[in-house]
C-alpha positions as CSV (number, residue, x, y, z in Angstrom):
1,X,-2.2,18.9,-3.1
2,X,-0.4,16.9,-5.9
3,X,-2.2,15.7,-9.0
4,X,-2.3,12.4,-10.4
5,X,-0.1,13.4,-13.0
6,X,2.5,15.0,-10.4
7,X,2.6,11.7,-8.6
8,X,2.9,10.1,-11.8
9,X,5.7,11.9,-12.5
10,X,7.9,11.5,-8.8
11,X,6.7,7.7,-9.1
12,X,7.1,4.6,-11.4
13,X,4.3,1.8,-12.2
14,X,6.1,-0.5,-9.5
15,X,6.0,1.9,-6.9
16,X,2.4,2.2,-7.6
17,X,1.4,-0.9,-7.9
18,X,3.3,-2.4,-4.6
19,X,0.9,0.6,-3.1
20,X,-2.0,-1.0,-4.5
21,X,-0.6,-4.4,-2.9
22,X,-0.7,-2.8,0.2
23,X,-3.7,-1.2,-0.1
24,X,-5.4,-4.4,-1.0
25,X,-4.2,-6.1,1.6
26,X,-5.6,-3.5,4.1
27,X,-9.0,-3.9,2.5
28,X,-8.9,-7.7,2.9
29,X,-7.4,-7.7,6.5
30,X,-10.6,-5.6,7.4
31,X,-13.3,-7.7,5.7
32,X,-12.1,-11.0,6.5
33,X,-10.5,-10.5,9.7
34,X,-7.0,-11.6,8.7
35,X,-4.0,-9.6,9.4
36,X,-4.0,-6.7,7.3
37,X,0.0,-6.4,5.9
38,X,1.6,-7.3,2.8
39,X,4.1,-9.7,2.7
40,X,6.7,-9.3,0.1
41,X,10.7,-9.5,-0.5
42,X,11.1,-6.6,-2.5
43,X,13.9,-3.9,-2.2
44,X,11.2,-1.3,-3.1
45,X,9.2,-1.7,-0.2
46,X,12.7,-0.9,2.2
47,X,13.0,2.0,-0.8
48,X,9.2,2.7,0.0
49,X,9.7,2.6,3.8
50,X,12.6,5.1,3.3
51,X,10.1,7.8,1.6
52,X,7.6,6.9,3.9
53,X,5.2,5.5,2.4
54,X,5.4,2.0,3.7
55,X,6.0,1.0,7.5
56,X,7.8,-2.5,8.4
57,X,5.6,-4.4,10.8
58,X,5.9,-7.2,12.9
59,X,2.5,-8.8,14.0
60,X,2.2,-11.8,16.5
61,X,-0.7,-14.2,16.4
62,X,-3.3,-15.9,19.1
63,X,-0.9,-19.0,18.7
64,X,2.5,-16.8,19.1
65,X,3.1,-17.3,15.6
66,X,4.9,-14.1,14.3
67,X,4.8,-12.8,11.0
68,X,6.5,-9.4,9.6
69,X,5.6,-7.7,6.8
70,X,4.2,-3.9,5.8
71,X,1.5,-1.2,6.1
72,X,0.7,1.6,4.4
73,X,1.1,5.0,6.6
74,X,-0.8,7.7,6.0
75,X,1.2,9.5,3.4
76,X,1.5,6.3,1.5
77,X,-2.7,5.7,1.6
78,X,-2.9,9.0,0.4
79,X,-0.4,9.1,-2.3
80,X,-1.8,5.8,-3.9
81,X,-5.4,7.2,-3.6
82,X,-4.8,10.7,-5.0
83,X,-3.9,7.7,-8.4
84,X,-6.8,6.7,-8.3
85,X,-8.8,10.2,-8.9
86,X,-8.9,10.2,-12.8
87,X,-9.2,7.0,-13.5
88,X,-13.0,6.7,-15.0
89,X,-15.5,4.4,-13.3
90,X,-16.0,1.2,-14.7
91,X,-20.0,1.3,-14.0
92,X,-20.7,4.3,-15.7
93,X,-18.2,3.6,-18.6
């Protein structure tokens, strides 16, 4: 398994954080039952999507409203949580 400080290495603070986007908007799709992808115009998420860390979606709602957007895939929820190992947490700081 890679480190945090391997990952840190292969990967910048932008690439990071647009996982963090994503993985937030996961979170929020599931706990207030709102579709679950991140909407952004970035080239990094297409560079993302390239290293497989991010999928392009397309979702269509009850009312045929479509809207596109992207996902983590598994590599790229595992790659942004593997960050989040060594960072200390905040309630027993």
């Amino acid at each position: 398994m890679a480190s945090y400080r391997k990952i840190r290495q292969i990967m910048n603070k932008r690439e990071l954080q647009l996982l963090e986007k994503a993985f937030t908007a996961e979170i929020n799709g599931a706990l207030d039952k709102v579709p679950h992808i991140m909407q952004t115009r970035s080239k990094l998420a297409d560079k993302l999507c390239d290293e497989d860390l991010l999928i392009k979606v397309k979702l269509t709602l009850r009312n045929n409203v479509t809207i596109e957007g992207y996902e983590l895939t598994h590599a790229g929820r595992w790659t942004y949580c593997e960050t989040c190992r060594d960072e200390p947490d905040p309630e027993n700081s």
